[in-house]
C-alpha positions in Angstrom: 0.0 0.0 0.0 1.0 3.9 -0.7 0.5 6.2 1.2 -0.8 9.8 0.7 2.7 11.0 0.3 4.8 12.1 -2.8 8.7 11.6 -3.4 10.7 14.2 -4.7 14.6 12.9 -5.7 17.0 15.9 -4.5 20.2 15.4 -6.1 23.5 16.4 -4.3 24.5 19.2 -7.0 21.0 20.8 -6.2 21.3 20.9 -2.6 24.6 22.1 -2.5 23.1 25.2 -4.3 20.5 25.8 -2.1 23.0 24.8 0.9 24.8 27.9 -0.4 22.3 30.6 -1.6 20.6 29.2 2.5 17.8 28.3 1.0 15.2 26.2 2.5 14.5 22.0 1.4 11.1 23.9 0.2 12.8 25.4 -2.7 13.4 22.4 -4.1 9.3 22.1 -5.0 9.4 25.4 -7.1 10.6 25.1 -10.5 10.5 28.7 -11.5 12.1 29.5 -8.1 15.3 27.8 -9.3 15.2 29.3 -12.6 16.9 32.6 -10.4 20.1 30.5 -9.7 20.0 27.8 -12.4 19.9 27.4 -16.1 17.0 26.3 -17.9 19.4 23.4 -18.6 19.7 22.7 -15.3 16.3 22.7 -14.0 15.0 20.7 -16.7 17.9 17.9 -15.8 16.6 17.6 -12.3 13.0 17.2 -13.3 14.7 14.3 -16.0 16.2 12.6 -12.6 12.9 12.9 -11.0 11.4 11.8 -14.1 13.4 9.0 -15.4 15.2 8.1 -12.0 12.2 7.4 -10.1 11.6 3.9 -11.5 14.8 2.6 -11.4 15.0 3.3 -7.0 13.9 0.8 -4.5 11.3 -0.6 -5.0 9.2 -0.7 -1.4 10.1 3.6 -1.7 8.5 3.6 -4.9 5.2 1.4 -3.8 5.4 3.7 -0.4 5.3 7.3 -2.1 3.8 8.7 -4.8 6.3 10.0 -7.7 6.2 14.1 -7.5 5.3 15.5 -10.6 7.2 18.6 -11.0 5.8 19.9 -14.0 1.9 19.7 -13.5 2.5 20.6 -10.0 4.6 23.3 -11.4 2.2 26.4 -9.5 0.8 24.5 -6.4 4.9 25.5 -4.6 5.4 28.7 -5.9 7.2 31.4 -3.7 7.4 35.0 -4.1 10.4 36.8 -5.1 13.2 39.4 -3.8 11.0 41.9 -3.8 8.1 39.9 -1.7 5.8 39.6 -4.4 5.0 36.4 -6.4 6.0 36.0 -9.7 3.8 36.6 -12.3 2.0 33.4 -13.8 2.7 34.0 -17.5 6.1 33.7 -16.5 5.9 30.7 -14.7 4.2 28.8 -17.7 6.0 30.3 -19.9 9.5 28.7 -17.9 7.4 25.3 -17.3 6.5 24.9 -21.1 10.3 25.5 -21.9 11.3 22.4 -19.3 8.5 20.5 -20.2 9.5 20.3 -23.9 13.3 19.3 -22.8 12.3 17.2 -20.7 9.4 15.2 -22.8 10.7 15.9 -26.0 14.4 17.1 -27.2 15.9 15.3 -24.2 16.1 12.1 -25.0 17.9 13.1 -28.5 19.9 16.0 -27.6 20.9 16.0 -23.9 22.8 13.1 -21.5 20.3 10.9 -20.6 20.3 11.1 -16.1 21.2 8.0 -14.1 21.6 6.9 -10.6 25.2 8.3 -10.5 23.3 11.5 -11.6 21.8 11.8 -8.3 25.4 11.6 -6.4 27.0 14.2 -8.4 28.7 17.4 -7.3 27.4 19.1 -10.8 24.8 18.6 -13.2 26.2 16.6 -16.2 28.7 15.6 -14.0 28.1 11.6 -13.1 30.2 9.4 -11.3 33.0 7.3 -12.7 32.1 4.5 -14.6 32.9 1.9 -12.2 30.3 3.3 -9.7 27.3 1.8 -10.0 24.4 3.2 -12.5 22.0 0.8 -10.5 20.0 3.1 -7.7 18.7 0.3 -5.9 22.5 -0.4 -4.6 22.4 3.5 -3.6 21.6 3.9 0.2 18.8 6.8 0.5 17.9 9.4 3.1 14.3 10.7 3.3 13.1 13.5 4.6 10.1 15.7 5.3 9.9 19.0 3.2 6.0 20.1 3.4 2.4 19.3 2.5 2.9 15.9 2.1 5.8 16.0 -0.2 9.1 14.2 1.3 12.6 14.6 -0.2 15.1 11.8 -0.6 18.7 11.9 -1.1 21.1 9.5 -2.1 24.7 8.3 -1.4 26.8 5.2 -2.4 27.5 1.8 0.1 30.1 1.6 2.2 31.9 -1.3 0.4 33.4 -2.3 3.8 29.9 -3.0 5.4 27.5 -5.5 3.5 24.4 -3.7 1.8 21.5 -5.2 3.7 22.8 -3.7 6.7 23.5 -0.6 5.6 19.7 -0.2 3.9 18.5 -1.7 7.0 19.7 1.5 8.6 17.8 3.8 5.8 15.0 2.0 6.4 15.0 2.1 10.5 15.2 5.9 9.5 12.9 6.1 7.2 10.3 4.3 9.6 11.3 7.0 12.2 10.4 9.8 10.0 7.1 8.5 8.4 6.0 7.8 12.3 5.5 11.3 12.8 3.1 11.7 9.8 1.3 8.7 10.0 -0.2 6.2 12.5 1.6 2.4 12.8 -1.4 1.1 11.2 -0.8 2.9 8.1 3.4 2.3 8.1 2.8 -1.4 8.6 1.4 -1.5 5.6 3.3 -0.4 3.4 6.0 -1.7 0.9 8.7 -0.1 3.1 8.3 -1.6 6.4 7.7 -4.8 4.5 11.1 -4.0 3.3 12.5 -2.9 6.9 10.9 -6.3 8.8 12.5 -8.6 5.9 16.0 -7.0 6.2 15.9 -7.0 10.1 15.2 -10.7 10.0 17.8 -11.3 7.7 20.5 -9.0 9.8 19.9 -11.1 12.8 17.9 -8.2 14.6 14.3 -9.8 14.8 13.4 -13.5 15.4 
């Protein structure tokens, strides 16, 4: 089961530049927002990661939450500008259309195509070496609560020193943590993820 939640992927490269203009995790959630300190370019290749990305994470986060759709939900997260006023809405679809056609159209013929190693970057463009993994489900995750509903995740690699199942035991324990704030044990225990987090703590030794 899934709850009434929705998943927004938040790549390193982007939270380093809010980290540095101190911008809230909310940002994240308004696409014409980041238009003031990224490209086009660059806006449209996090919506790809969100877009393409999404299906190829864990599974039991993908059966938990709902995939955030940045574009259609494109004016429900605007903020206002500098000035305190909020941006004018011509302007916002105007900017949305131009993504939306990189995204859903040119993208796949003229620009790199994101994967997991995407979402571990320090700069858009920018993936890992080769030999790092392009599959996200070996990626351990961190998600977090932004607002209304909508939760972020971030991603890092293993430690190659530690076996896997532990480590994602961990993101899950976490992860459990979080949603138990927002939602009754009822509802948790039913989804994908603490299916996920009661199969990996049998199989760590931690639950008999």
């Amino acid at each position: 089961m899934s709850l009434n939640a929705s998943l927004v992927i938040v790549p390193d490269w982007l939270d380093a530049a809010l980290a540095n203009k101190k911008w809230g995790a909310e940002h994240v959630l308004d696409l014409f927002g980041l238009s003031r300190i990224l490209s086009t370019d660059d806006v449209s290749f996090y919506v790809a990661i969100n877009t393409f990305c999404f299906e190829e994470t864990h599974v039991a986060l993908k059966e938990t939450f709902h995939r955030l759709n940045l574009i259609d939900g494109a004016k429900q997260h605007l903020m206002n500008e500098a000035n305190g006023q909020p941006p004018r809405l011509e302007d916002v679809d105007l900017f949305t259309k131009k993504v939306g056609d990189k995204v859903y159209g040119s993208w796949r013929v003229n620009m790199t195509m994101p994967d997991a190693r995407s979402m571990t970057s320090v700069l858009p463009y920018m993936q890992q070496a080769e030999e790092i993994s392009k599959d996200a489900a070996e990626y351990l995750f961190d998600v977090y609560y932004i607002k209304d509903g909508v939760f972020g995740v971030k991603f890092k690699l293993r430690d190659k020193s530690r076996s896997l199942s532990s480590q994602l035991l961990e993101c899950y324990d976490k992860l459990i943590g979080t949603l138990s704030t927002f939602y009754t044990f009822e509802q948790i225990a039913m989804t994908r993820a603490f299916q996920e987090f009661v199969t990996l703590s049998r199989a760590n030794g931690d639950m008999t």
